[in-house]
Backbone as CSV, one residue per row, in Angstrom:
resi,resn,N_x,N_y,N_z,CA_x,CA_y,CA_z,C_x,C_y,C_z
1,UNK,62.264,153.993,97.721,62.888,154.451,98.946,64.376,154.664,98.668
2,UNK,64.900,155.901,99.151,66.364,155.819,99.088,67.238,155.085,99.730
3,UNK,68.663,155.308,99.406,69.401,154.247,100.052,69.528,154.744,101.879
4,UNK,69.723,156.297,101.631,69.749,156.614,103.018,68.746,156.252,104.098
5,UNK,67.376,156.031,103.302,66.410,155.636,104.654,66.505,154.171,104.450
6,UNK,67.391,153.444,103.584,66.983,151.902,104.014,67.977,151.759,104.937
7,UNK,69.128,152.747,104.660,70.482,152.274,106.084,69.987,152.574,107.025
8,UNK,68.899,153.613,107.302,68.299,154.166,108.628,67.490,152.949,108.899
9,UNK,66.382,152.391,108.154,66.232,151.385,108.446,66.163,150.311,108.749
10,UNK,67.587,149.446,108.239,67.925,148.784,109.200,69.042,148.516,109.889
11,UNK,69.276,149.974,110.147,70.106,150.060,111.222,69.410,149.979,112.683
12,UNK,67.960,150.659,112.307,67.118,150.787,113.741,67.059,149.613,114.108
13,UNK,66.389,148.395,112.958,66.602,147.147,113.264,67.468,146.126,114.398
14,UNK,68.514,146.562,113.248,69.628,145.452,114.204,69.764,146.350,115.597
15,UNK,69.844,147.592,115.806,69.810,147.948,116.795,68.193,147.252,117.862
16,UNK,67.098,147.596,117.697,66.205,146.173,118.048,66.658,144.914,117.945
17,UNK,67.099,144.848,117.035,67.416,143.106,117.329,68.336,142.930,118.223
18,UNK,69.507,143.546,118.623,70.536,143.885,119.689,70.061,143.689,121.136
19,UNK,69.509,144.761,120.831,68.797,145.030,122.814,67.798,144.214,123.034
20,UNK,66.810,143.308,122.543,66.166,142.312,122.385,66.908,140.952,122.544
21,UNK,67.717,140.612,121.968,68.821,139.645,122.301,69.691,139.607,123.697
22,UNK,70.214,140.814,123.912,70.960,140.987,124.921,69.765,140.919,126.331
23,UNK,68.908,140.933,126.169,67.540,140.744,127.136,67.218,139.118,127.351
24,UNK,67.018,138.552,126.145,67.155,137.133,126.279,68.309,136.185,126.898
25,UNK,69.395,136.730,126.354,70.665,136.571,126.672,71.212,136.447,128.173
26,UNK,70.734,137.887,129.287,70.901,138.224,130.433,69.971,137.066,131.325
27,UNK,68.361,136.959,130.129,67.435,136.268,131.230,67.978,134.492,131.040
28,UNK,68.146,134.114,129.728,68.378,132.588,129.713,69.739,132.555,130.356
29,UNK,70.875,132.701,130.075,72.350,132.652,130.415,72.331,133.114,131.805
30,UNK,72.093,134.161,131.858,72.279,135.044,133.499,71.645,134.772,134.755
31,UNK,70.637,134.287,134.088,69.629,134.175,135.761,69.529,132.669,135.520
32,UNK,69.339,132.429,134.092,69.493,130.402,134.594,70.828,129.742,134.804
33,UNK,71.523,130.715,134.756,72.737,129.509,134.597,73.913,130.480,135.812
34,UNK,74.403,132.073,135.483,75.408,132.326,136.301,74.620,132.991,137.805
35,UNK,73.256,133.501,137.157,72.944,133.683,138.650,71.626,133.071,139.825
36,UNK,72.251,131.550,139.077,71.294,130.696,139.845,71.418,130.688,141.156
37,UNK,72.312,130.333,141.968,72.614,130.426,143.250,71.584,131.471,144.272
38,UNK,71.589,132.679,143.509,71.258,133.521,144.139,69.762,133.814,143.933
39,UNK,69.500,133.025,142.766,67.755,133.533,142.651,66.929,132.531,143.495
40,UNK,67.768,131.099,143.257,66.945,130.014,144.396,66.809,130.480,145.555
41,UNK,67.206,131.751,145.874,67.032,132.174,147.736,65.345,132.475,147.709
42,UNK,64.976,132.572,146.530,63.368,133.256,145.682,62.956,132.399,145.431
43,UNK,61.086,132.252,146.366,60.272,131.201,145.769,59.402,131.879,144.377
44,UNK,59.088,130.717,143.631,58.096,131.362,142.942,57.493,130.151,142.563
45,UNK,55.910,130.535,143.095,54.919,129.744,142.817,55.638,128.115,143.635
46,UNK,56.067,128.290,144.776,56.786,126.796,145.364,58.004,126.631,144.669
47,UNK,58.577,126.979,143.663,59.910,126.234,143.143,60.620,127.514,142.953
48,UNK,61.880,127.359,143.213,63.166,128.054,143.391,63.267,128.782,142.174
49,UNK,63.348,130.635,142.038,63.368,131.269,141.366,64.679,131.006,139.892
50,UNK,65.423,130.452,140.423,66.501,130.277,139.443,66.438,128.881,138.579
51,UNK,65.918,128.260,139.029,65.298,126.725,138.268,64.205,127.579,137.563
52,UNK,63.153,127.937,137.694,61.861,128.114,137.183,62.931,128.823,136.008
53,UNK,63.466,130.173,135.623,63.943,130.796,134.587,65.409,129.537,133.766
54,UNK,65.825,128.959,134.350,66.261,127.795,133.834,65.084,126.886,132.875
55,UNK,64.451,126.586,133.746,63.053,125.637,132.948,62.118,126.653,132.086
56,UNK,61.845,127.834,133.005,60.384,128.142,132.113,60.707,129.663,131.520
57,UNK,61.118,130.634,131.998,60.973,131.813,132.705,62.378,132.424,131.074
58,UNK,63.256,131.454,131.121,63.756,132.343,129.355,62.541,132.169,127.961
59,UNK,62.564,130.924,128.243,61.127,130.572,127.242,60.010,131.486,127.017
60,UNK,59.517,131.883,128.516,58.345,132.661,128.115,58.773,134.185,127.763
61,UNK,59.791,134.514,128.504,60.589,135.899,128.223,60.890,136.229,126.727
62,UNK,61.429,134.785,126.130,61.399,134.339,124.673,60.402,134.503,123.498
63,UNK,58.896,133.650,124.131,57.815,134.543,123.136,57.633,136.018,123.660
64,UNK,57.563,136.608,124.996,57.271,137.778,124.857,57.891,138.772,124.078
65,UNK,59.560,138.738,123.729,60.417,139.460,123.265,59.894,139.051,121.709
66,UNK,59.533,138.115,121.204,58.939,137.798,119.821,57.473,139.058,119.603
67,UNK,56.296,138.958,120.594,55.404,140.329,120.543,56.364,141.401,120.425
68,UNK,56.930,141.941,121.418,57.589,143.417,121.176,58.315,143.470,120.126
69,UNK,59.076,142.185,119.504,60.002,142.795,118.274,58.127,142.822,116.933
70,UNK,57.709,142.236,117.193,56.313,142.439,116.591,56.173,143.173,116.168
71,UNK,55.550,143.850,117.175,55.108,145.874,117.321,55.964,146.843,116.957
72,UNK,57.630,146.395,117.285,58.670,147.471,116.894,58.524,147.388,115.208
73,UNK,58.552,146.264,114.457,58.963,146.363,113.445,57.403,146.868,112.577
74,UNK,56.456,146.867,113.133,54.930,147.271,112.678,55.470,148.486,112.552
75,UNK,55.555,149.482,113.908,55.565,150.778,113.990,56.591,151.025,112.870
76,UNK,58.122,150.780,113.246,59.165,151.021,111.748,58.883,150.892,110.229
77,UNK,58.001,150.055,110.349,57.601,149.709,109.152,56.187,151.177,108.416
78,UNK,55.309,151.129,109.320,54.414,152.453,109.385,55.312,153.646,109.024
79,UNK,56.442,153.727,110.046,57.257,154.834,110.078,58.037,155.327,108.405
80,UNK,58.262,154.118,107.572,59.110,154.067,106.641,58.329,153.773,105.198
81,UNK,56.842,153.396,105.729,55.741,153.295,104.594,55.876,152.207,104.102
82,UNK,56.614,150.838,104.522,56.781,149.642,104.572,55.486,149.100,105.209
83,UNK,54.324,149.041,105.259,53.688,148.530,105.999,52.406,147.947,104.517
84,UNK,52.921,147.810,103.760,51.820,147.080,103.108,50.941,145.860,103.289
């Protein structure tokens, strides 16, 4: 592989790894911590929307963002003939 498609490659990367982070980032930091106030006005499942993503809700957001970086790096990998 040349050098030009490995910079393409992981450049796409860190760019995934970026917007994937900044997703985790918004849901653990943002909704558990600066915009708690405002999510507890929200039940979910009986307990206050901004506790639950405090307790549960970055976590699971956490493995899900682990599947999608999954699949992104399958497809890139397909894409670049990296997929052995």
């Amino acid at each position: 592989m040349s050098t030009n498609m490995l910079k393409k490659y992981w450049k796409t990367n860190l760019k995934y790894l970026a917007i994937l982070l900044s997703i985790w980032f918004v849901v653990s930091y943002g909704f558990g911590i600066l915009l708690v106030d405002e999510l507890n006005t929200i039940r979910l499942g009986g307990f206050k929307l901004g506790f639950w993503f405090a307790q549960q809700g970055s976590m699971y957001v956490f493995v899900i963002l682990i599947f999608v970086y999954i699949r992104l790096m399958n497809a890139l990998d397909k894409k670049y003939n990296l997929d052995d």
